[in-house]
N, C-alpha and C positions, 0 to 999 in steps of 0.2 A: 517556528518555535518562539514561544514570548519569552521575554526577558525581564529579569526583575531588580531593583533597588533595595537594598538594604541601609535603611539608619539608624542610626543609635547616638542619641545626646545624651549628656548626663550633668546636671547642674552642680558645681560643686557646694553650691548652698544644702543641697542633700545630703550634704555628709554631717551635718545638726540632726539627724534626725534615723541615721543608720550606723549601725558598729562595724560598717566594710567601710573602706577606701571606695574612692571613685572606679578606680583602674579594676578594682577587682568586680565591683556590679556591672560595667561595662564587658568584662571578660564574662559574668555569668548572663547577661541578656543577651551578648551575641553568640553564645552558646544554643539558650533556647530557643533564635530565629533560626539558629544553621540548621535544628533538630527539626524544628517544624518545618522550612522549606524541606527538606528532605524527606519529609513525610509529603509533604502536600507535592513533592516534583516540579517547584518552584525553582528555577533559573537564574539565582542570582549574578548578574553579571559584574559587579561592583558592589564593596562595602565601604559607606561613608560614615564617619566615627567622629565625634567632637566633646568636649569638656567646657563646655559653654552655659549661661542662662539663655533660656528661650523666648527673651522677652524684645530683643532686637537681632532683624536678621542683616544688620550691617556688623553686627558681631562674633556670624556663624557663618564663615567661609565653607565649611563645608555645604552645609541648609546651599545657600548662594551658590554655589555650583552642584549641586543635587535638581533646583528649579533651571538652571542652565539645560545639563543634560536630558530633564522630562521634555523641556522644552526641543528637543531633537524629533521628540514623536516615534523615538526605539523602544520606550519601554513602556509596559501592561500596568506596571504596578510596583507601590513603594509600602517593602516591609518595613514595619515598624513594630516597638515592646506595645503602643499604644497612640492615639494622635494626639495627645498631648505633646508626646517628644517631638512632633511637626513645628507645632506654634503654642506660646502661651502668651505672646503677643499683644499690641494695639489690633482691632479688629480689621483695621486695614491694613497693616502685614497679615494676618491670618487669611484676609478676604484676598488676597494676591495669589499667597498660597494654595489657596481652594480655586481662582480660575486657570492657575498652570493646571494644576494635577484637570481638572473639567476639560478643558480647551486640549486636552491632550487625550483626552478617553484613559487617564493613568490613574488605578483604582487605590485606594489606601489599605495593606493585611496586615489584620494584627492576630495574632493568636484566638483572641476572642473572636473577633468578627471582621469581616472584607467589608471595607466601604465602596461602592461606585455612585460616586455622584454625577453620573447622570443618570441615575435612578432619585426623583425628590425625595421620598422620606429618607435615602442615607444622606443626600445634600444637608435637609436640615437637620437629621439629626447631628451632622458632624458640627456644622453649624453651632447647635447647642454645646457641641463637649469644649469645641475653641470659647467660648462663651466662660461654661463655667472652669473651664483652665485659669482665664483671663483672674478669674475670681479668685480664684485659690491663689494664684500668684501673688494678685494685690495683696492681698489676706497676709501672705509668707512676708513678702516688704514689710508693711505697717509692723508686724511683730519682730522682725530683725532692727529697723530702725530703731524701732523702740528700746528695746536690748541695749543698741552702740549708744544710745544718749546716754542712757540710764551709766553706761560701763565708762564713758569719756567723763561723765558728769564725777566718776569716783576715783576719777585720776588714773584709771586705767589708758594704757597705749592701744590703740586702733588701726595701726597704720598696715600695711602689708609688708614693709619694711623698714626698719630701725633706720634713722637717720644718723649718719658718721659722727662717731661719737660715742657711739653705745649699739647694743646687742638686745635684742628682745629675749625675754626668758616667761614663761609660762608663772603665774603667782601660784602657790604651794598652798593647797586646800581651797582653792577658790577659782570659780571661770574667769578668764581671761591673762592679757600680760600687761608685763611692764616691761621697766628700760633697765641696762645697770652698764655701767660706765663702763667703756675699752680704754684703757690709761692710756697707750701711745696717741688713737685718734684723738684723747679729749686733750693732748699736749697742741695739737694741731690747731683745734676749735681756739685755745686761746689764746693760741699765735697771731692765728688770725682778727679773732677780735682786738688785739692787741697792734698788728698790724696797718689797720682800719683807725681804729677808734682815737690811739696813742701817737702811731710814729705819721699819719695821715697819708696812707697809702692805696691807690685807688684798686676796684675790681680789681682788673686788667692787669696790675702791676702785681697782690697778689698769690694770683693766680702763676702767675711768669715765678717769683722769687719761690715758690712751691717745688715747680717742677724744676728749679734748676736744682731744688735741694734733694728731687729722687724722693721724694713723700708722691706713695702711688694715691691717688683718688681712691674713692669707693664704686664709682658707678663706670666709670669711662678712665682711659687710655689715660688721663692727664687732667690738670685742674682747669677751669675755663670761668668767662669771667659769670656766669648762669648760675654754677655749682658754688662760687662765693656768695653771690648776692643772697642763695637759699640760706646758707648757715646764718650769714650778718640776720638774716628776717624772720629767723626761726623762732619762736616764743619757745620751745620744747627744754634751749639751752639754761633757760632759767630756772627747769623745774617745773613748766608747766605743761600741760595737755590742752590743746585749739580743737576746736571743732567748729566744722561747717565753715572751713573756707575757702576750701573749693567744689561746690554741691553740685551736682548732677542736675545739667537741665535737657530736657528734650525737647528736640528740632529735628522739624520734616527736611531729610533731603534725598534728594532726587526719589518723591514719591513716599518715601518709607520715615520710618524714626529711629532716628541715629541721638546718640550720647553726646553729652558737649559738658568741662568741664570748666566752668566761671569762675570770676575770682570774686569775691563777698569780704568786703572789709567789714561788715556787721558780724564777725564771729565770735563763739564763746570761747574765754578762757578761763580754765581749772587750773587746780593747784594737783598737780602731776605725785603718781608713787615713785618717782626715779627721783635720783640727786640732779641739783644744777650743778652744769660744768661751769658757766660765767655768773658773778651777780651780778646786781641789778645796776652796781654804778659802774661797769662795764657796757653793759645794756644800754644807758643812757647817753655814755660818751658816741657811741657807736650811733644813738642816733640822732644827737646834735651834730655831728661830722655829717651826716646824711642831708638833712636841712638846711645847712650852711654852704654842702656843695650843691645842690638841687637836684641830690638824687633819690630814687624813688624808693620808700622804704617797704614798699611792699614789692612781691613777685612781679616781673617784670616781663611783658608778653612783647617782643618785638616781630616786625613785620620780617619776612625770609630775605635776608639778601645775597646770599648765593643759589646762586641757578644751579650748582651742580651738587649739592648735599648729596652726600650716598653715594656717589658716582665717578670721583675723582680723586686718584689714587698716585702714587708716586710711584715710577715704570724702574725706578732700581730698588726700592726697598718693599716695595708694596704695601706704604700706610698710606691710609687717608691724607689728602693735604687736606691742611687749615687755611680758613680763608683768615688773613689780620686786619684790621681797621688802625690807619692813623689817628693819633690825637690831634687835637684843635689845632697847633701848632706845628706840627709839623708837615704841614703844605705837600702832601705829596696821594695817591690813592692807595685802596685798598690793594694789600700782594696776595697770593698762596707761596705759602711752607709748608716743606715736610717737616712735620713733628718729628722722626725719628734722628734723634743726636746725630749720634755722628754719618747719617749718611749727606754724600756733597754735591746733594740735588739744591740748587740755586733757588732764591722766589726770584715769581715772574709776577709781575703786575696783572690783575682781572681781569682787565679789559683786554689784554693782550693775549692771554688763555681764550678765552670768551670768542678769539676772533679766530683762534687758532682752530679751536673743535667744529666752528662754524665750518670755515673752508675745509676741514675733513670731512666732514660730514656731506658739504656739496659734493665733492672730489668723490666721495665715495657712491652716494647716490647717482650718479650718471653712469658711473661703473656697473652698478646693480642693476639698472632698468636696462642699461646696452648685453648685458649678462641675459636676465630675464629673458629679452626678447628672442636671442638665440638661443636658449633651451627649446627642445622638441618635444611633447608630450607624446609619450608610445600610441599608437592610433588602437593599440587591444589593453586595456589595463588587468595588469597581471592578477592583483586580486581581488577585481569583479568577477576576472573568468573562474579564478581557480574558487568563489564563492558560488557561484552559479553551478558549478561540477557540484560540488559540497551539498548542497540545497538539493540539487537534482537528485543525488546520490539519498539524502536525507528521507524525501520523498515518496521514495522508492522502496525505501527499509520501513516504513512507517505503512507503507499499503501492503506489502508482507506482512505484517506482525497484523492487520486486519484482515489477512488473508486466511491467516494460521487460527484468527481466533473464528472465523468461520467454519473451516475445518473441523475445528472441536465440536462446536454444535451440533454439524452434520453426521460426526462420526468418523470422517475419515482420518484425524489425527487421535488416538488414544491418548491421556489423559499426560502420559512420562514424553511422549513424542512432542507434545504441547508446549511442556515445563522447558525440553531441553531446547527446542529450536527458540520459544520465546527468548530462554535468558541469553541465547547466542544472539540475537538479534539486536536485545537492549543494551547489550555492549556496542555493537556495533552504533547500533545509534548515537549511544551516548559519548564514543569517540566524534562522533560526527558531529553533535551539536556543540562540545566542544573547540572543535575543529572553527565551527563557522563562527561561535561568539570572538575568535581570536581572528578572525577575517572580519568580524564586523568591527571590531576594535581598530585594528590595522588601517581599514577604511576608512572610518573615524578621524584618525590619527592623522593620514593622510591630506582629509579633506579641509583637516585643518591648520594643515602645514602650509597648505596650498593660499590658503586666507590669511596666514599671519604673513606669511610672502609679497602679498600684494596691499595689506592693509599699512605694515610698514612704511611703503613709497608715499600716499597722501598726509599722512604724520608728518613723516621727515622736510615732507615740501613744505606742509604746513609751519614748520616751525622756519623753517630757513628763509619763506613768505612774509612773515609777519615779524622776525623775530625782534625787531625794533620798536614795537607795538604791544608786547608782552609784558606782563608782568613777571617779578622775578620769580612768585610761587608757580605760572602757568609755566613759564620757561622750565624749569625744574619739573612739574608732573608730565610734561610731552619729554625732554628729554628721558627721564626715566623708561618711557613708554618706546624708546625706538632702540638704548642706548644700555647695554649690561652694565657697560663700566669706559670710563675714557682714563689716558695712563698721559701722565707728563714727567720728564726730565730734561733740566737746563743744565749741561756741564760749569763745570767751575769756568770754563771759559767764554760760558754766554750763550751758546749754541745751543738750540729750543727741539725737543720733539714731543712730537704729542702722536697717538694713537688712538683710535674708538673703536669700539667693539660692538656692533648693533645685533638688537636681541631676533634672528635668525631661525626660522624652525629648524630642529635635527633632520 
């Protein structure tokens, strides 16, 4: 029985141009594939779904594991509303595209018409449609950009979300929005300017005199010193509207084209439809204080120096530690803290963490491989045989129902004796191939439990090999890669434990 893929992408730039929601055109397209495969007796074994642009596929996890599983060589064919929803791409994501689905003999259906490209003229015609997708797309961009200049240029806001301080609101008789002031947050904004600019108080410091006042942030758990530096460098707090200073530039990586967001001190500034929360001789104190201390008055990209971002938690309260950085003066390294008040998990010093997950980590690795080795793999695996039954069984129903329809030809079944054995049959089948798509899953699943088991061991080595030799972003992407989550607490008394959790198939 072939089996089949189901996708559906839906750009949310389409909604300029339809009077449905995204969710609801994706509800009525996966509608009319479910209707057609079931007209046509199409097998879908899996539906992939995303709310994506189709212009990068390092931005469509789904797509990216859709080419994954073709790449298995299990399935016939991938439905789709049209191949546009495929790629509307750089021709070299499209042209990837088109040698998984070829390299796989995996056909493309769309309502209108089945592509198999390894038939030439649907190759190039498909060819052609990714071509003029490509077209239409560029086409869509130039006229939206064009749109946000024209809308930033008239003091409209553009952002996807209102910076702390203010609330986006829709302008009343006209396309687009503006800003309008949150009073509590804009008391905040000129604390801080105020902060900064007046009493000469750094990032870092604050940041700290924030949280100790119980003023929650907007974006994150607590203020940091990241989330200061954006308000101090924001031109928006003056009343203004910036554009284009962080633009989208495209770069090939690994193969494909991925998104990268620059910083552009060449940007425009408009005279904004919101009120300023600070004036302008605010604005200036703030950034002679900036100049004098030789700090940077624009966004600030720093290099990663914790290895464990995302991954290390404190084992009595369960929030992220904070990694802290000493000031110049104060002679001593980087610790982790728990952020959370009053819990009375101790800091430990980096390096001392850092050495501690290591040796878990050894510790546990030898564990795993002397584990490993003594597991026995069953010498009959249970659900190759009971697929093999399934299949057999399958087989067998299937040269019946060509049996039956012989029969009729000949005469010996009349026409009601035909109807009734048939539709007894295609039940039974259709228990059956359901049956084996859940054996082939299962399989699947299996085979690939079995490879994240053993793919684990050269990671973990790798990282515990080298780990002296790393950088701290590569230390952090392999840890990630072997490690759910690592837990620390230091009692009030000194006493350290740490635990790791390595990411294990079920």
């Amino acid at each position: 029985m072939d089996l089949y893929l189901m996708y559906l992408r839906k750009s949310r730039m389409d909604t300029d141009y339809e009077n449905v929601s995204v969710k609801e055109t994706l509800s009525r397209h996966r509608t009319i594939l479910e209707n057609f495969c079931k007209a046509k007796k199409l097998h879908v074994a899996e539906v992939l779904e995303e709310v994506v642009s189709g212009e990068s596929l390092y931005a469509r996890p789904e797509m990216m594991r859709l080419l994954d599983m073709i790449n298995t060589g299990m399935y016939a064919g991938v439905v789709c509303m049209d191949i546009e929803r495929l790629s509307r791409g750089s021709s070299l994501e499209s042209g990837h595209i088109m040698q998984v689905l070829q390299v796989n003999s995996c056909k493309i259906i769309t309502p209108g018409k089945t592509y198999d490209l390894q038939n030439d003229s649907d190759e190039q015609f498909t060819d052609m449609k990714f071509m003029f997708s490509r077209y239409e797309l560029k086409t869509i961009n130039k006229r939206l950009v064009r749109g946000r200049n024209q809308s930033a240029s008239e003091g409209k806001f553009m952002g996807s979300m209102a910076p702390y301080g203010y609330r986006a609101f829709k302008l009343p008789g006209e396309k687009g929005n503006s800003l309008r002031i949150e009073a509590e947050e804009a008391k905040v904004v000129q604390m801080i300017f105020e902060m900064y600019g007046k009493q000469g108080m750094g990032y870092t410091a604050i940041a700290y005199a924030l949280n100790d006042m119980h003023i929650p942030a907007r974006k994150s758990d607590e203020w940091n010193f990241g989330s200061i530096v954006n308000i101090l460098n924001n031109e928006v707090y003056l009343g203004k509207i910036r554009w284009g200073k962080e633009p989208v530039k495209r770069v090939i990586k690994d193969g494909m084209v991925a998104k990268k967001r620059i910083q552009n001190d060449n940007y425009e500034l408009y005279e904004g439809r919101h009120e300023a929360i600070i004036t302008q001789e605010q604005w200036d104190l703030v950034k002679a204080a900036q100049k004098k201390r030789g700090h940077h008055s624009t966004h600030i990209t720093k290099e990663l120096q914790n290895p464990f971002v995302g991954i290390l938690y404190c084992d009595k309260c369960g929030a992220k530690l904070k990694r802290n950085v000493p000031g110049k003066n104060q002679g001593t390294t980087p610790w982790f803290r728990c952020p959370t008040r009053h819990c009375d998990c101790r800091t430990t010093k980096c390096h001392i963490v850092e050495e501690a997950i290591r040796n878990a980590m050894d510790d546990w690795l030898d564990e795993y491989i002397i584990q490993l080795s003594k597991e026995e793999k069953p010498i009959i695996d249970p659900i190759a045989e009971a697929l093999d039954t399934v299949q057999a069984q399958l087989g067998a129903l299937q040269h019946q129902q060509e049996t039956i329809c012989e029969y009729l030809e000949k005469g010996i079944y009349t026409i009601d004796m035909f109807t009734k054995r048939n539709a007894s049959l295609s039940r039974e089948i259709k228990n059956l191939q359901e049956a084996e798509a859940d054996l082939l899953r299962k399989k699947e699943a299996g085979a690939e439990a079995d490879q994240a088991a053993m793919d684990i061991i050269p990671t973990a080595q790798h990282i515990l090999d080298n780990y002296d030799i790393l950088t701290t972003e590569e230390k952090n992407r392999l840890w990630k890669l072997v490690l759910k989550k690592a837990t620390l607490y230091r009692t009030p008394a000194g006493e350290l434990s740490v635990h790791i959790y390595p990411k294990l198939p079920k």
